[in-house]
N, C-alpha and C positions, 0 to 999 in steps of 0.2 A: 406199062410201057416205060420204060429209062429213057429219062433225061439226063443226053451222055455230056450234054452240056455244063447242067451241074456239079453232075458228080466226077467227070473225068475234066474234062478240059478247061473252064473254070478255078476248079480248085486248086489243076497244077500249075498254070499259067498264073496264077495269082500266086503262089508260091515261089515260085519261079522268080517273078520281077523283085517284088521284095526283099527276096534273099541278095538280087542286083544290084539292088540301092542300099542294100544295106550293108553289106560288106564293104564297099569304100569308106562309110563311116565307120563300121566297128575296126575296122585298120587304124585309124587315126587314134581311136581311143587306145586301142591295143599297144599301139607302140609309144602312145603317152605313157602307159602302166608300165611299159616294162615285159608285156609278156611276149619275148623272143626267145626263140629256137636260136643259141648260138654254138655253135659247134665249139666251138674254141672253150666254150665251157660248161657245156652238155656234155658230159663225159658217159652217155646212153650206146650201149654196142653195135643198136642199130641204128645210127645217126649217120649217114649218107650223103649230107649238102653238105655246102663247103661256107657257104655265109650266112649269118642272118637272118632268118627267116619270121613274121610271126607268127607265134601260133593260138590257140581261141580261135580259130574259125568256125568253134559250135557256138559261138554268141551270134553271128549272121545267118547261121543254118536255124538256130531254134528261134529266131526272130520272125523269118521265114516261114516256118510251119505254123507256130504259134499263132500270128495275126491270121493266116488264110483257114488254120482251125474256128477261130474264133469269127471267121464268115460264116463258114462252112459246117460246123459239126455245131448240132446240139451242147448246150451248157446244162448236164446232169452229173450225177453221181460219177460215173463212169469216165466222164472227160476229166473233169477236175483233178478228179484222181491219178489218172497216169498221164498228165499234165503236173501234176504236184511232183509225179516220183521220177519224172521225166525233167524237171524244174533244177531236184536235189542233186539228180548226177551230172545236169549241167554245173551247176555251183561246187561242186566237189572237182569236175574235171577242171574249172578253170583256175582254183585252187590249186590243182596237180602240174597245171600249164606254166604256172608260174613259180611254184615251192618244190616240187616234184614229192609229191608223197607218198605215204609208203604202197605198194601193190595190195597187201593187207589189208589196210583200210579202205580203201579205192573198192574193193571184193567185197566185204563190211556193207558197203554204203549201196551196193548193184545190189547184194539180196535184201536190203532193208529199200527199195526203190520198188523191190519184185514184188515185195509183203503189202506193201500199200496198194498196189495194181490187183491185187487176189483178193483182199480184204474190201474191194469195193464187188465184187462179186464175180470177178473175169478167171475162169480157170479153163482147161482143157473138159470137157464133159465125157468125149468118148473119142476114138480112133478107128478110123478103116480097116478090118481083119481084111489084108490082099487075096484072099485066100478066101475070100465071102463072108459076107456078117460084120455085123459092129458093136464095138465090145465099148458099155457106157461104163466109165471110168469114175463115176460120180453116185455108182447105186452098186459099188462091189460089196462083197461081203464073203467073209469063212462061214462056210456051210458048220464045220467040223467044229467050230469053237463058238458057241451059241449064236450064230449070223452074226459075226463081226460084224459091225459096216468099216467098210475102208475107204468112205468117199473122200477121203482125204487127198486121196491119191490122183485127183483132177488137180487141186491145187499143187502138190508138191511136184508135178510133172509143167507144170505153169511156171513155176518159180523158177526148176531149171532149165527149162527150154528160155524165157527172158535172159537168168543169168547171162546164159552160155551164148546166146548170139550176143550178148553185151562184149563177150568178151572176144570172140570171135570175130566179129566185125572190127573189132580196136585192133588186132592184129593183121588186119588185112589193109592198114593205110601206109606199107611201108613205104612206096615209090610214089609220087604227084601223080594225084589224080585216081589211082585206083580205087581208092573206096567212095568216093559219092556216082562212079560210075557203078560197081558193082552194087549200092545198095536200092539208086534210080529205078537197075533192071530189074532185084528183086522185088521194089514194091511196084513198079506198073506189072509184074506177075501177078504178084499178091493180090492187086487191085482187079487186075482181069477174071481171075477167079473168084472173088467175091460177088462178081455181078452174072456168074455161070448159073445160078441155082434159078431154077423156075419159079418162083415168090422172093422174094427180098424181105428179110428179116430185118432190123434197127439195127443188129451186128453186123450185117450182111454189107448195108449202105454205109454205116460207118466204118469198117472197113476199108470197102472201095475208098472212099473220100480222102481219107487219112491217106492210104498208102499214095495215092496220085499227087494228094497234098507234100509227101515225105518224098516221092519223086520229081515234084516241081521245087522243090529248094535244094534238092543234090543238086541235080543238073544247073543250079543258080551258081552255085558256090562251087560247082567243077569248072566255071568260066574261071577262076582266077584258081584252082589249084593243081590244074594240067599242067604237066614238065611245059616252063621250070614256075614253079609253085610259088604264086606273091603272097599265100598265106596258107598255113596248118590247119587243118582239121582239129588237131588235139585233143585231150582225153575229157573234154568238154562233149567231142561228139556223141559220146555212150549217150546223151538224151536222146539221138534220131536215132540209135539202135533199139532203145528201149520200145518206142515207139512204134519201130518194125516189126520187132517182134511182137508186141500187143496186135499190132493190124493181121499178121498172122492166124492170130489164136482167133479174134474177131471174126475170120475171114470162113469159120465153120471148123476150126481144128485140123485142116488140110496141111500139118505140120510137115508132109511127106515132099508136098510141093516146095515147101521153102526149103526143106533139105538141098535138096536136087536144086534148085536154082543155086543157093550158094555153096554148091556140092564140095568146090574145092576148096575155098575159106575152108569149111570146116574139116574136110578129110586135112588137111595144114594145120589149123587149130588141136585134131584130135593126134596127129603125128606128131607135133609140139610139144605136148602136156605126156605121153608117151616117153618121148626121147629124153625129156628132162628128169622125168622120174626114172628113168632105167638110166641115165648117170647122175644119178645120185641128185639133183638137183630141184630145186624145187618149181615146179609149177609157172609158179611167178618170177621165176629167174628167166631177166632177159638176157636176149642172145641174138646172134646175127644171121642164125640157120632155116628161117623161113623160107620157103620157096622161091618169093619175090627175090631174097637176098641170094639164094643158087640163082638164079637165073640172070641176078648183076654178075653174078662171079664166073659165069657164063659167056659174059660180055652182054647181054641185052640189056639195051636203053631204056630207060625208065618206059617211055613213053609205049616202046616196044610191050612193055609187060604189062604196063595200066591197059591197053588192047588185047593182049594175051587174055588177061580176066574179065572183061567187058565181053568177050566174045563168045567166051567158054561160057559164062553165064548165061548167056543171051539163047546159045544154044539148050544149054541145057532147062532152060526157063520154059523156050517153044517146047519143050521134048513132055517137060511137066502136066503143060496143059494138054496136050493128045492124048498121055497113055492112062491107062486103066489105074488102077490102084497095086494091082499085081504089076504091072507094066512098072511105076514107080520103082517099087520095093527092087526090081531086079537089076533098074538103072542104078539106083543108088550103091545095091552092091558090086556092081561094074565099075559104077565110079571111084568107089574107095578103093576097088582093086589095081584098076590101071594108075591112078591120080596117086595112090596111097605106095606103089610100086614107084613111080617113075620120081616121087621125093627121095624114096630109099637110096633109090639108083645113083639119082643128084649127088645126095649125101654120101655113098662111098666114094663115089666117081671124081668126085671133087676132092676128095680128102685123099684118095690116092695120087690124085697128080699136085696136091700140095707137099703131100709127104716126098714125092719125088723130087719137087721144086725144093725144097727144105726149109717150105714157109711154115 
C-alpha cells in the first residue's frame, strides 16, 4: 500500500515552502554579490527585460530540493552522488551567472556531472521495443566478433540523455516563468509513473520522491519568477535538470514518457542545434530564434507563452500516461512532425515579413 502522504505530498509541500523562504533571502545575498542580469550590459541576443533583473535563482531552487531530499530520500551511494554532480553544475552555473563563461566549458563540466551520476551505478538498463519486447541495453553483445559485450551502451545512453535535457531545459527559460512551470509538470509526470508499477522497487520510490520533491520547489520559485520576474533561474538551474533527468532514468527507463512530456522543449532543442549547424554555426552559438522568441515576434506576452508551454505539457504529460508504448512512439513522432513544422513555418514566416519590413 502507498503512503501518498510521504512520498507525494509531504515531500512537495516541503519543497515547496523552503524554496518560499528561501528565495527572499538568496535575493538579498544575490544582489549583495553582484549577480544581476543587466541588459544595458548583458550584451546575450536573447536578452528580453529591459532592467535589472537577478539572476542565481538555482541557489533557492537547490536549497529547496536539497533540504526536503535530505528528509525525504535515503543517504546512500546513489544520493550523494547525483547530489555531488547535481552540487558542481550548481557552482559552475553561478559562476556562469556572474562571469558568463565560456558554453564549452559550461558542456565540459554537464558531461563530467553525467560521469559521476553513471559511475555510482545509475544507467539506462533496457528500453520498451513499441513494437513488443524489451531490448536490455546492459547484456548486448556482437554475436559475429567473439560475443563483444557492449554493456557499455546503458551508460553512454545515460550520459546523454542527462546531457541533453541539461541542456534542453537551459533553453527553454527564455520568457518568466516557463521553465519551473514546464519542469513542475514533467516531474509530477515523472513521479506519477514511478508509483504505476505493481511492487515499488528503491528506484521506483526514490524516483517518485525526488521528482515531487523537484516539483515542489519549481512551483516555489515560479511565485517570484512568473512575468514580470523578481528573479532568474540562471545557468545555475542545470542542477534541478540534472536531477530530472536522473529521476527519469530511476523512474524504470520510461525515457519515452519524458520525451513526450517535454516534447516541444526538445523538438525546439533538436531544431536549434539543426539550424545552427546548417548555417554554419556552432551549436552553442546563441541566438534569438527559439520558439519562445517567434512567438514574442509574434506579438505574444511573455505570460501568454509561459501558459502556451505549461499547457502543451500538461497535455501531452496526461496523453504519456494513457497510451501504450506503441501509442508513445507514434505521439512523439506527430509531435516532432506538427511542433517541428509549425517552428519551420515561424521561421520562414517571420523572416519574410521582416525582409519585407527591411528589418
Amino acid at each position: 500500500m502507498i503512503n501518498s502522504q510521504s512520498i507525494i505530498f509531504f515531500p512537495l509541500i516541503t519543497a515547496f515552502i523552503v524554496t518560499v523562504i528561501a528565495t527572499p533571502f538568496s535575493l538579498f545575498f544575490i544582489k549583495k554579490l553582484g549577480i544581476v542580469d543587466d541588459p544595458k550590459k548583458h550584451k546575450h541576443p536573447a536578452v528580453i527585460h529591459k532592467k535589472p533583473i537577478p539572476r542565481a535563482g538555482s541557489i533557492p531552487l537547490f536549497i529547496g530540493v536539497l533540504i526536503a531530499s535530505l528528509i525525504f530520500l535515503p543517504v546512500e551511494k546513489i544520493t550523494i552522488a547525483i547530489f555531488t554532480a547535481s552540487f558542481i553544475c550548481l557552482l559552475i552555473g553561478i559562476l556562469d551567472d556572474k562571469f558568463d563563461l565560456s558554453p564549452y566549458l559550461r558542456f565540459v563540466i554537464n558531461v563530467i556531472a553525467a560521469v559521476i551520476v553513471i559511475l555510482a551505478g545509475i544507467n539506462v538498463p533496457f528500453i520498451t521495443n513499441p513494437f513488443g519486447g524489451i531490448l536490455f541495453l546492459n547484456s548486448l553483445h556482437v554475436p559475429f566478433l567473439g560475443l563483444i559485450q557492449l554493456n557499455f551502451i546503458s551508460y553512454v545512453i545515460a550520459i546523454v540523455w542527462i546531457v541533453w535535457v541539461i541542456n534542453m531545459l537551459n533553453w527553454s527559460k527564455g520568457v518568466d516563468g516557463q521553465m519551473p512551470g514546464i519542469v513542475a509538470i514533467s516531474a509530477i509526470v515523472i513521479g506519477i509513473l514511478s508509483l504505476r508499477f505493481p511492487v515499488l522497487d528503491q528506484y521506483s520510490l526514490m524516483s517518485a520522491t525526488l521528482s515531487f520533491i523537484i516539483a515542489g520547489a519549481s512551483l516555489g520559485f515560479l511565485i517570484f519568477n512568473f512575468y514580470p520576474a523578481k528573479i532568474f533561474p540562471g545557468y545555475g538551474a542545470t542542477a534541478i535538470y540534472l536531477l530530472l533527468a536522473v529521476a527519469s532514468i530511476l523512474s524504470g527507463a520510461k525515457l519515452a514518457t519524458a520525451i513526450l512530456v517535454m516534447g516541444v522543449p526538445m523538438t525546439d532543442g533538436a531544431f536549434t542545434i539543426l539550424r545552427r549547424i546548417g548555417t554554419g554555426h556552432s551549436p552553442f552559438w546563441h541566438d534569438k530564434k527559439h520558439l519562445h522568441h517567434l512567438l514574442l515576434d509574434l506579438g505574444f506576452g511573455q505570460r501568454r507563452i509561459a501558459l502556451f508551454y505549461w499547457v502543451i505539457s500538461a497535455i501531452l504529460g496526461a496523453l504519456s500516461l494513457v497510451l501504450s508504448s506503441k501509442g508513445k512512439l507514434f505521439a512523439i513522432i506527430m509531435l516532432v512532425i506538427i511542433a517541428g513544422g509549425a517552428i519551420f513555418f515561424l521561421h520562414f514566416f517571420l523572416k519574410r515579413t521582416n525582409d519585407k519590413a527591411g528589418i
